[in-house]
C-alpha positions in Angstrom: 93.8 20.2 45.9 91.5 19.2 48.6 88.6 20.5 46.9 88.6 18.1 43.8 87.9 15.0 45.3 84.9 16.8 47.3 83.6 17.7 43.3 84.5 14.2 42.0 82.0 13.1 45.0 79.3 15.2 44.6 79.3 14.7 40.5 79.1 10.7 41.5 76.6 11.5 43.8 74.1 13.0 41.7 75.0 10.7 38.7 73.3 7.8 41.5 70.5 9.7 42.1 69.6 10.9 38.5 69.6 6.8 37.3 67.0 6.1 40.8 65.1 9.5 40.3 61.8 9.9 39.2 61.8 5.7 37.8 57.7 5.6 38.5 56.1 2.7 40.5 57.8 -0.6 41.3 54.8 -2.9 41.8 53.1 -4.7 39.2 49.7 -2.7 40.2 51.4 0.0 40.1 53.3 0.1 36.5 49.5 -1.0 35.0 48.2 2.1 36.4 50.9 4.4 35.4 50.8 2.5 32.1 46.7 3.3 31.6 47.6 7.1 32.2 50.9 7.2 29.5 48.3 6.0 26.6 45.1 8.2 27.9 47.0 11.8 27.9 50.6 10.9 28.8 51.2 13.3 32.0 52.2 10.4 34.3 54.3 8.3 31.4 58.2 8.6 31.1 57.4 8.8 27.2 57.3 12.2 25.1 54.1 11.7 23.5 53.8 12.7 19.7 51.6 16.0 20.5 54.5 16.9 22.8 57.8 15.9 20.4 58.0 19.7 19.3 57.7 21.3 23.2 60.1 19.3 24.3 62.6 20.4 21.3 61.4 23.8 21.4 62.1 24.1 25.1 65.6 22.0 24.6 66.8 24.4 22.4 66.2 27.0 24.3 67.9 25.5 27.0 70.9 24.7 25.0 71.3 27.9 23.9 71.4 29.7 27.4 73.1 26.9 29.4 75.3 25.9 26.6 75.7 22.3 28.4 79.0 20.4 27.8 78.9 17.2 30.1 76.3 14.7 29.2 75.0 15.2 32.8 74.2 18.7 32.1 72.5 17.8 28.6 70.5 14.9 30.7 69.3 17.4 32.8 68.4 19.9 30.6 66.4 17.5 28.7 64.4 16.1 32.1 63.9 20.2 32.4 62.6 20.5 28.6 60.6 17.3 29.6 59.2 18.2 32.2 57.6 21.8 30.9 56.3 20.2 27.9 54.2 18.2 30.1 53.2 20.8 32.8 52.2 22.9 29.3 49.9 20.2 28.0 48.7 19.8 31.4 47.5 23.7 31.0 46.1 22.9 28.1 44.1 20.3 28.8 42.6 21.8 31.8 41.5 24.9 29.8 40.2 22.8 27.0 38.0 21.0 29.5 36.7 23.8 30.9 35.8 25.6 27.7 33.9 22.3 26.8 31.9 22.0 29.9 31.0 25.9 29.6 30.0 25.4 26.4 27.6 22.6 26.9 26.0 24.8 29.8 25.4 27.2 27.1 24.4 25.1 24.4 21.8 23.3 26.9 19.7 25.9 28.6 17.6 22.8 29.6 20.8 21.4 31.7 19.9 24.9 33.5 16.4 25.1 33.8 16.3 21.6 36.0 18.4 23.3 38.5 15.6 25.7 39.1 12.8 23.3 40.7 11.0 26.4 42.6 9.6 27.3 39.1 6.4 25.5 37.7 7.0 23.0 34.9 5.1 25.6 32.4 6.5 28.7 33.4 10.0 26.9 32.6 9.1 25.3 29.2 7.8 29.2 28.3 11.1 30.8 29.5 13.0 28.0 27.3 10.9 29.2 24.1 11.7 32.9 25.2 15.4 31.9 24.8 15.0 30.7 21.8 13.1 34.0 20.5 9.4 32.6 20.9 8.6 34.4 23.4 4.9 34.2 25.1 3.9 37.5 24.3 5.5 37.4 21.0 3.2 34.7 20.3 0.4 36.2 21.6 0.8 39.3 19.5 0.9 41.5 22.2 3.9 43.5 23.9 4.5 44.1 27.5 4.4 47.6 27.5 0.7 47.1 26.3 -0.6 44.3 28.1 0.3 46.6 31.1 -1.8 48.9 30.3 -4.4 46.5 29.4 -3.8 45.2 33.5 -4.5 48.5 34.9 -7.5 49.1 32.5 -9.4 46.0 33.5 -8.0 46.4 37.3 -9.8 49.8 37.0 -12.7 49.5 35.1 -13.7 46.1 35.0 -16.6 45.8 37.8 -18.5 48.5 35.5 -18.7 46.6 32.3 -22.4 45.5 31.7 -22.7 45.0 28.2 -20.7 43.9 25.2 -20.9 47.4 24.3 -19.0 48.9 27.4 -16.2 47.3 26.4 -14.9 50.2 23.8 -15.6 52.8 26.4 -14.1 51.8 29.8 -11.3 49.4 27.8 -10.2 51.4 25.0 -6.7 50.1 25.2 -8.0 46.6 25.3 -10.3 47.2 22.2 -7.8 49.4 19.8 -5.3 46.0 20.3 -8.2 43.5 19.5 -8.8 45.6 16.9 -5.7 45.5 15.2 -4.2 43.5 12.3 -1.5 42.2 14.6 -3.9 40.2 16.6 -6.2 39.0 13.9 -5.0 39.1 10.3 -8.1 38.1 8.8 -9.7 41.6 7.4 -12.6 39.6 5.7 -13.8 38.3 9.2 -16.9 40.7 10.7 -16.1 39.9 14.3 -17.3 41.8 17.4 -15.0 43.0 20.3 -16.5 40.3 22.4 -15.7 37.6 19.7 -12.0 38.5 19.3 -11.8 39.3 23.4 -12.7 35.1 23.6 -10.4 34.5 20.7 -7.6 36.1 22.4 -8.4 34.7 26.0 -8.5 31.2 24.4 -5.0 31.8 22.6 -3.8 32.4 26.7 -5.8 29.4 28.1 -3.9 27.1 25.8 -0.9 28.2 27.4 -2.1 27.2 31.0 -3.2 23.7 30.0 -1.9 20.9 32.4 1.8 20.6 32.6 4.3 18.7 30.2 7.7 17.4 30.8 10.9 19.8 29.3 11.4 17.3 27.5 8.5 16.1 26.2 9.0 19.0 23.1 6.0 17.1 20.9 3.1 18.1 23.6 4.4 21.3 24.1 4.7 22.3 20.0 1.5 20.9 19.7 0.1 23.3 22.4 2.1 25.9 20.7 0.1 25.1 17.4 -2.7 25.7 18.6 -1.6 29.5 20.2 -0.7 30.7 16.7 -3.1 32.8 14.5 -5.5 31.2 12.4 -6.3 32.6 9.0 -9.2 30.1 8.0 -12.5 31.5 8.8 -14.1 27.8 8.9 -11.1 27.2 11.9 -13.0 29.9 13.7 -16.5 29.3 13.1 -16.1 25.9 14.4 -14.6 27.1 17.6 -16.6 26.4 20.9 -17.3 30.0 22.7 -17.2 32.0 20.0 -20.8 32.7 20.9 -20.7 34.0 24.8 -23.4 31.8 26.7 -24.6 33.2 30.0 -27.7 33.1 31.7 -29.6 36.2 31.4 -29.8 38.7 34.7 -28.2 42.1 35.4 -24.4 41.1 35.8 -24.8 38.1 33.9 -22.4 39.2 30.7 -20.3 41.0 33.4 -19.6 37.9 35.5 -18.9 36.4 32.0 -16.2 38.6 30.6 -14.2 39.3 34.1 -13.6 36.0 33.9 -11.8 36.2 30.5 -10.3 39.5 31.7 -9.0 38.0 34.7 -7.0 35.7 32.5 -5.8 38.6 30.9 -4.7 39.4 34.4 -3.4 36.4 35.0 -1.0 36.3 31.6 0.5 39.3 32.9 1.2 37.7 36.3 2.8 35.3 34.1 5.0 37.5 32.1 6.3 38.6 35.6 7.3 34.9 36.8 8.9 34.2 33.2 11.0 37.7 34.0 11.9 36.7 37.3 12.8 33.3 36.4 14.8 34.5 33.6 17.2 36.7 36.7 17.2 33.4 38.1 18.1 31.7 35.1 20.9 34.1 34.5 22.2 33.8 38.2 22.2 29.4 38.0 24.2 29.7 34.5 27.2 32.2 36.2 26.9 29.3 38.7 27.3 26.6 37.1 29.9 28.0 34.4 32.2 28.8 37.4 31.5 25.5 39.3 32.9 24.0 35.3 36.4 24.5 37.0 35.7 23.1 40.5 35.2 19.5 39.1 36.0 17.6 41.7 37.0 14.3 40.4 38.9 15.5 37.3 40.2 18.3 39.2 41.8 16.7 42.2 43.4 14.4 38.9 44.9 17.5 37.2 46.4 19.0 40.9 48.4 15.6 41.9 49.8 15.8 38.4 50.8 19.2 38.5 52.2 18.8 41.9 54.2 15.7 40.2 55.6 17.1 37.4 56.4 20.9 39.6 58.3 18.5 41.5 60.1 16.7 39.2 60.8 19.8 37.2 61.9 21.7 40.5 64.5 18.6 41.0 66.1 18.7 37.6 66.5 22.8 38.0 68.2 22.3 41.3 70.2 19.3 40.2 71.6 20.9 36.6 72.5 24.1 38.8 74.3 22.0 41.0 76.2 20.5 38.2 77.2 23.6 36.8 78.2 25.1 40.2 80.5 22.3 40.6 82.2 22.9 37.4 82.8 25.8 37.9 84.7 25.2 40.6 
């Protein structure tokens, strides 16, 4: 007999504290702020919202049919429960979606990831950017790495002992079989010499080491691209400048004048390597920045507190329905 007051207490007791739980801020600053944050996503509102209508019953009925409740304070409590998951689900689910969005802008916007990689000239970046987007520079250029290579070591090798235009076939053979081909210059009616298409080709790569442009000044930059790609009007190359090689006349005089194109050469493969390592780099600052997508700070300090919240409250209304049913038991 003793014991059934002690329940009749405790059941009054928690009936108190369920109507002066969880009621949300008292002052008027408060309720506007709480108010804000029901109509943007509805985590911090004492309202189902209509996105969470069929959680809540899902999660209710599942309730119902383990618990099967029979006061109306065990049916209040399961539905705080099924309230309170619905809301800890969508919470998931926002998260997630917001991190999938700002991954997917990092991908969409190799530029966003290219600024973060100031140690790299202004050009070399803008030629990576094309790479990515399958214009590569040596693409462009005709030429593959695996030959340009052996064009490096050719000129490293030989180059001092060129004298005249017609040394260039026999201590550059490599060199001279790619000028020679179509895929350097389609233009099969054109009777140009080695040392015509050699300035050709070396004025295709000086176009690509013009002064700087901006990332996102894309006009300059496909206008310097314009002027890379092959040309199949022979009037377009007859009114080039250096087609004809000037130099003065001496011994080394047409020597001096073609290292220096080959050293460009050079140079483009020099290139080729920066491009390669900035695209490691590249590579590296995207992993980066895809993984710093879920360390927003801001947002993400939001999303914990409301986590922590609605744990909270759903801890409570587990603890409180259990100790409901333990005293009806008894």
């Amino acid at each position: 007999m003793s014991t059934t007051p002690k329940a009749n207490v405790n059941i009054k007791s928690l009936s108190r504290k369920l109507v002066s739980a969880s009621t949300g801020p008292r002052s008027a600053k408060g309720k506007a702020k709480s108010s804000k944050n029901a109509v943007s996503h509805g985590l911090t509102g004492n309202v189902v919202m209509p996105d969470e209508v069929k959680m809540v019953q899902e999660f209710t009925f599942e309730l119902n049919e383990y618990y099967k409740p029979e006061s109306p304070l065990e049916v209040l409590q399961i539905q705080r429960i099924a309230f309170c998951r619905a809301k800890l689900a969508k919470l998931i689910d926002i998260e997630t979606a917001g991190r999938q969005v700002e991954r997917k802008m990092i991908e969409l916007n190799p530029e966003r990831v290219m600024n973060m990689l100031p140690q790299f000239s202004v050009q070399i970046r803008n030629l990576a950017l094309k790479a990515l987007k399958g214009q590569s520079l040596l693409a462009i250029l005709g030429i593959d790495a695996v030959t340009l290579q052996k064009i490096s070591l050719e000129i490293e090798d030989f180059g001092e002992m060129i004298c005249a235009p017609d040394d260039l076939s026999r201590y550059l053979p490599t060199l001279c079989d790619f000028l020679g081909s179509e895929r350097f210059l389609q233009i099969n009616s054109l009777d140009l010499t080695l040392d015509q298409r050699l300035m050709i080709f070396v004025q295709r790569i000086q176009n690509f080491f013009e002064p700087e442009v901006k990332l996102e000044d894309k006009g300059g930059y496909e206008q310097m691209l314009k002027r890379v790609q092959l040309v199949d009007d022979e009037s377009e190359y007859q009114s080039q400048q250096g087609l004809i090689r000037n130099y003065p006349s001496g011994l080394h005089a047409y020597r001096d004048s073609v290292l220096r194109d080959l050293h460009q050469i050079i140079e483009l493969l020099d290139v080729q390597s920066e491009i390669k390592t900035l695209m490691q780099s590249f590579e590296e600052m995207k992993s980066w920045m895809i993984r710093a997508a879920d360390l927003q700070t801001e947002q993400g300090e939001r999303m914990m507190k409301y986590q922590v919240m609605l744990e909270r409250r759903l801890s409570s209304a587990i603890g409180e329905l259990l100790e409901i049913r333990k005293h009806r038991f008894l």
